[in-house]
N, C-alpha and C positions, 0 to 999 in steps of 0.2 A: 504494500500500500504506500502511497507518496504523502508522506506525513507534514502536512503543513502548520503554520500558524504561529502570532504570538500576542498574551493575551496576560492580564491581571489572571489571576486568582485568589482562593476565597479562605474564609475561616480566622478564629482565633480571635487573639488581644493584641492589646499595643505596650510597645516597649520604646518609651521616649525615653531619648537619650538629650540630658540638656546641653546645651554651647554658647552658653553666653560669659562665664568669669574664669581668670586661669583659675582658681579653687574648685571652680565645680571640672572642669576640665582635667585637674588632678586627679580628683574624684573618680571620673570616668575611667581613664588608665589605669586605674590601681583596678578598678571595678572589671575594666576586657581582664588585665592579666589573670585575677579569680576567675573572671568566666571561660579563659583557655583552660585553667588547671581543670576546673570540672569537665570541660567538653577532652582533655584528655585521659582522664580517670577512666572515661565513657569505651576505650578504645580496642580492640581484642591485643592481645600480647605481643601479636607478631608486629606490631607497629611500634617498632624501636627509634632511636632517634637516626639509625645509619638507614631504616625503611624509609623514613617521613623525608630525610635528605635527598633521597633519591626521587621520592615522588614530587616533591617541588620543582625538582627539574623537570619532568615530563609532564606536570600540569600547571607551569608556572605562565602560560599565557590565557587562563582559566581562571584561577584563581588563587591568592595570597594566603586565604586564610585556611590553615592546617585541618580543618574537622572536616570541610570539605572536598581537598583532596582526599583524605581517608574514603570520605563518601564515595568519592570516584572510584576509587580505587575496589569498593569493596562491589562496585556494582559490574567489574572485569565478568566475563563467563559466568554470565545469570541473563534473566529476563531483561536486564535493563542494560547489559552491552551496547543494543543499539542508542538508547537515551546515550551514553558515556561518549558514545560515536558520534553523534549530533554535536554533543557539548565541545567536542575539541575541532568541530570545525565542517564532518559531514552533514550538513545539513543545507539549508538553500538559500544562505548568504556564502557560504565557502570557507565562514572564516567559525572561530571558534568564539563562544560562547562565554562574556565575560560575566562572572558569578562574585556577589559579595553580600556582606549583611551591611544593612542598612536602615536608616531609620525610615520607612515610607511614609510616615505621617508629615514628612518634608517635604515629599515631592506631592504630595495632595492630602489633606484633610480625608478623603473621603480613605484614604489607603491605609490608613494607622492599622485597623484590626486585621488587614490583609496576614496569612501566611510569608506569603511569597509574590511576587511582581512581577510578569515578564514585561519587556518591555524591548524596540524596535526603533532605533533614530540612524535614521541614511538606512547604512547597509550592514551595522551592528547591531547584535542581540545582546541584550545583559537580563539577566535574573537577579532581581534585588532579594535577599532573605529578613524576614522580620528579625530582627537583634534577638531577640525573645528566645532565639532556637537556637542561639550560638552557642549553647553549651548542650544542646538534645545529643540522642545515639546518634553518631555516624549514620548507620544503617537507615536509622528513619528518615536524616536526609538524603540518602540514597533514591528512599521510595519518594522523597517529593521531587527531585530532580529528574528522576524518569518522568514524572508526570510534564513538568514545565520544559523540559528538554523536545519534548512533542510539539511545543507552539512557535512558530517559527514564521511568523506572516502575522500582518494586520488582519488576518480574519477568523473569527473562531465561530459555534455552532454549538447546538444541543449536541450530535454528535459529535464532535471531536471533543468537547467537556466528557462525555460520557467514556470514550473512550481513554483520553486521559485518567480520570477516576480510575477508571477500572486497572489502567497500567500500573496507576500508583500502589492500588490495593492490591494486586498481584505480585507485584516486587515487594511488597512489606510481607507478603506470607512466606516468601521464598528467601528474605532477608530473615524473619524469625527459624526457620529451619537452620540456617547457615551459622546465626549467631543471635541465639535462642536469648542470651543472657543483656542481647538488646530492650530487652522489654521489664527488665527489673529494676528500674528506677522511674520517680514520678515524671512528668513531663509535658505539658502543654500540646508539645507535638506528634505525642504517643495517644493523645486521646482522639484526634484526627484519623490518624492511621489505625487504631485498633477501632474506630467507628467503620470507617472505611470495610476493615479486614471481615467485621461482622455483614456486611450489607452483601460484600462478596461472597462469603460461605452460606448465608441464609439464601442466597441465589444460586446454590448449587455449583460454584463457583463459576458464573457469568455474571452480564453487568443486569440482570433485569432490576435488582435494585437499587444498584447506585442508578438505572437510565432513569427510576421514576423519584428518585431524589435528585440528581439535577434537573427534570422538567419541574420538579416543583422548590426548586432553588429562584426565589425573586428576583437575586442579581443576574437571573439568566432570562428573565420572561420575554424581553426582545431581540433574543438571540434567533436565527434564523435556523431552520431545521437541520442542514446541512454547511460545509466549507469546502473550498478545494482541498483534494484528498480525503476529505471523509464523507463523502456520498450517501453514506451506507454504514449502519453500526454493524 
């Protein structure tokens, strides 16, 4: 299938981050570095610091920040290879996919409670990540990058939501298989993905229920039944 689009998406809280005095600005920096140590507590073993070295170099035109290469990395030979493949550059800009956390409630008001952001200027893609996550499992941002790695156009659709969903939810059961021990801590971002993972199993694992939870998702209600590449769920 020729997987297009790229597109906001939805869920969760806000996590403001303030910038207005160098005191609160201290604040902040001491506040990322506590939130790397936690997002690496989060990491399977084999991620040592001679592994993390190496992966900054093959995903350093991707992304800076350590939890999400992990992320990349973990989603090598799984369901979500092809999202990994988009994000470094397969996809229909050519070029690879620039990924960060950020504050979205900067770039619009209405974007604060957003997960995740995609977003599209010239002939660049970036994925913006709510701060909020920047200490979640790896894995669980694995399953949201597959989903957002799917949007790669100004144009999105009931189905290609649906399908996205459904990608997400399928690389999070197959991220829980892999590394089970993803799921034992609280998380904001686990409550998504484990909503997700439920909608998919009580569906026999297809999308019939994530389809009729995004038709009755509001922020979708003038989205158009179909997009180029998703014709057809």
């Amino acid at each position: 299938m020729n997987l297009k689009k790229i597109i906001i998406l939805s869920l969760m809280a806000l996590f403001c981050i303030p910038q207005t005095s160098f005191a609160i600005s201290f604040k902040k920096d001491k506040a990322d570095v506590n939130v790397q140590q936690q997002a690496h507590a989060n990491y399977p073993p084999k991620y040592d610091q001679i592994y993390l070295d190496q992966l900054k170099k093959e995903y350093k035109k991707v992304s800076s920040d350590e939890v999400i290469l992990v992320a990349l990395d973990m989603m090598k030979n799984t369901g979500a290879d092809f999202s990994r493949r988009a994000l470094l550059g397969y996809n229909l800009t050519g070029k690879p996919v620039k990924i960060q956390f950020k504050n979205l409630g900067a770039i619009k008001e209405d974007y604060a409670n957003f997960d995740a952001l995609g977003w599209k200027k010239k002939n660049d893609l970036y994925i913006f990540i709510n701060p909020r996550h920047a200490d979640a499992p790896p894995a669980a941002l694995a399953a949201l990058l597959a989903h957002e790695a799917l949007h790669q156009d100004e144009y999105n659709s009931l189905a290609e939501e649906t399908y996205a969903w459904t990608m997400e939810a399928a690389v999070w059961c197959e991220m829980l298989e892999i590394y089970p021990e993803s799921n034992d801590v609280q998380h904001p971002l686990l409550q998504r993905e484990n909503t997700l993972k439920q909608l998919f199993e009580k569906g026999g694992y297809t999308n019939k229920y994530i389809k009729k939870t995004v038709y009755a998702n509001k922020g979708y209600q003038n989205l158009p039944q179909t997009s180029p590449g998703f014709e057809r769920l």
